[in-house]
C-alpha positions as CSV (number, residue, x, y, z in Angstrom):
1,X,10.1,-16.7,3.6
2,X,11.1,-17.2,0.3
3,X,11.2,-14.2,-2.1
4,X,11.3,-13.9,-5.8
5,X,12.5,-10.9,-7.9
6,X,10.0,-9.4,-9.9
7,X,11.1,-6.4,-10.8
8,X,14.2,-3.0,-9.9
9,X,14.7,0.1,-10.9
10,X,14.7,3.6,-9.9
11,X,18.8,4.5,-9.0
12,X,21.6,4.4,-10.8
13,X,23.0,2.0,-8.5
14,X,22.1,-1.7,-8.7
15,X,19.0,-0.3,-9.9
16,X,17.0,-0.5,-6.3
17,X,14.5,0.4,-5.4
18,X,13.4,-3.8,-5.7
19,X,9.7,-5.7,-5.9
20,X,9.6,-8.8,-5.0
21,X,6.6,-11.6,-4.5
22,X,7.1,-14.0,-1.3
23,X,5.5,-17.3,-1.1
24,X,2.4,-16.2,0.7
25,X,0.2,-13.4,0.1
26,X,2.9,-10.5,0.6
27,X,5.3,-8.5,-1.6
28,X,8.8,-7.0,-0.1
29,X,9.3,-3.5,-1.3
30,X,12.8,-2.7,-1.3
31,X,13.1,1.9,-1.2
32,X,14.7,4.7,0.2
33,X,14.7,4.9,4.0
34,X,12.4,7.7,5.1
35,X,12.6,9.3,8.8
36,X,9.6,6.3,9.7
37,X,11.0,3.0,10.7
38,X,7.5,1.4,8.7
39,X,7.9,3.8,5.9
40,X,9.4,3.2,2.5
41,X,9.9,5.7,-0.5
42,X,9.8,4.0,-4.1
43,X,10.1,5.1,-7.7
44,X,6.4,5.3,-9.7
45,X,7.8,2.7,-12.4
46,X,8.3,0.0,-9.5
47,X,4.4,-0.2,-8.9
48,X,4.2,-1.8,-12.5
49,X,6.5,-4.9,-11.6
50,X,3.5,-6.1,-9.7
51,X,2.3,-9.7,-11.1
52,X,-0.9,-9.9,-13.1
53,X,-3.5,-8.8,-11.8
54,X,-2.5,-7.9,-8.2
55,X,-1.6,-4.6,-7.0
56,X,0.5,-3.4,-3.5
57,X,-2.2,-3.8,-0.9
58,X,-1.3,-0.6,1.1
59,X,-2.3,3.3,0.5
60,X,0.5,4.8,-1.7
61,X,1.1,8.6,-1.2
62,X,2.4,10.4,-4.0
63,X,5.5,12.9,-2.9
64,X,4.9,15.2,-6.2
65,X,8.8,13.9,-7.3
66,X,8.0,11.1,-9.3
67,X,8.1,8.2,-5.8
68,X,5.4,7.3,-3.7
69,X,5.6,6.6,0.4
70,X,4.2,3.6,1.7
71,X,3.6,1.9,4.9
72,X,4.3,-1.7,5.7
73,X,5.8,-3.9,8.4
74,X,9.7,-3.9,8.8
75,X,11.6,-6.8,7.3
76,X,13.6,-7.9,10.4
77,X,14.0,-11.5,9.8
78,X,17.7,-12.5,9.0
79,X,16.9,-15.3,6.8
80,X,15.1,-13.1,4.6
81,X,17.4,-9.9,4.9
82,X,20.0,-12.7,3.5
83,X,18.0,-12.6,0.3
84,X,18.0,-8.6,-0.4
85,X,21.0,-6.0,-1.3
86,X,20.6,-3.3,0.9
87,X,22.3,0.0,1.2
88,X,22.0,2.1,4.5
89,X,19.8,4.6,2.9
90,X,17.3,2.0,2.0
91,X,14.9,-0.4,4.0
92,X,12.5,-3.2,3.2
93,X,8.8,-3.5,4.1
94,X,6.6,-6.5,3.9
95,X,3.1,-5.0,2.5
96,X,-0.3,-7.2,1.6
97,X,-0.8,-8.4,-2.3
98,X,-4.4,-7.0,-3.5
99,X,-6.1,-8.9,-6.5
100,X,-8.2,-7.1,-8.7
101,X,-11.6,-7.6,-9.1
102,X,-12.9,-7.3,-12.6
103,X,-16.7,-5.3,-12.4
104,X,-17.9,-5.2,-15.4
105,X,-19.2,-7.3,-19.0
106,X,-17.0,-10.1,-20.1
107,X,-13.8,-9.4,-19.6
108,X,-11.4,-9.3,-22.8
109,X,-9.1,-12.6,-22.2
110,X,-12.4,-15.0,-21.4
């Protein structure tokens, strides 16, 4: 899987938490390590790095500190490990990529 940075912040080191866009249909969030294996915690500010358009497929619970929790599938694979920083207090998950669907009139860029 090939990843590609779109966006960090959130610590004063390295600036992690990280978003990044694979090649498929998938974004790798990058947080803090939380007591569940699947479980990531993540600034506010790194939801907005999403592309255009597209939004982290997965529930987002707010902790009332400025993060949000989020559940996705572990990022186990070496190759693509290889392409992240981690510290040992963070982990990577593997969540879906959600497009928005526009609802109403014409919409302002047509």
């Amino acid at each position: 899987m090939r990843l590609r940075l779109l966006g960090k912040g959130g610590s004063g080191k390295d600036d992690c938490p990280s978003l990044f866009a694979t090649d498929g249909d998938t974004f790798i969030v990058q947080g803090w390590r939380t007591d569940n294996p699947n479980e990531v915690e993540i600034p506010h500010l790194l939801t907005g790095f999403a592309e255009p358009r597209t939004y982290l497929g997965v529930p987002l619970t707010d902790t009332g500190r400025g993060t949000f929790t989020l559940v996705g599938t572990p990022i186990v694979d070496v190759a693509t490990l290889d392409q992240l920083t981690l510290e040992s207090y963070e982990v990577a998950v593997e969540v879906p990529r959600g497009e928005r669907t526009y609802f109403g009139g014409v919409p302002a860029d047509s």
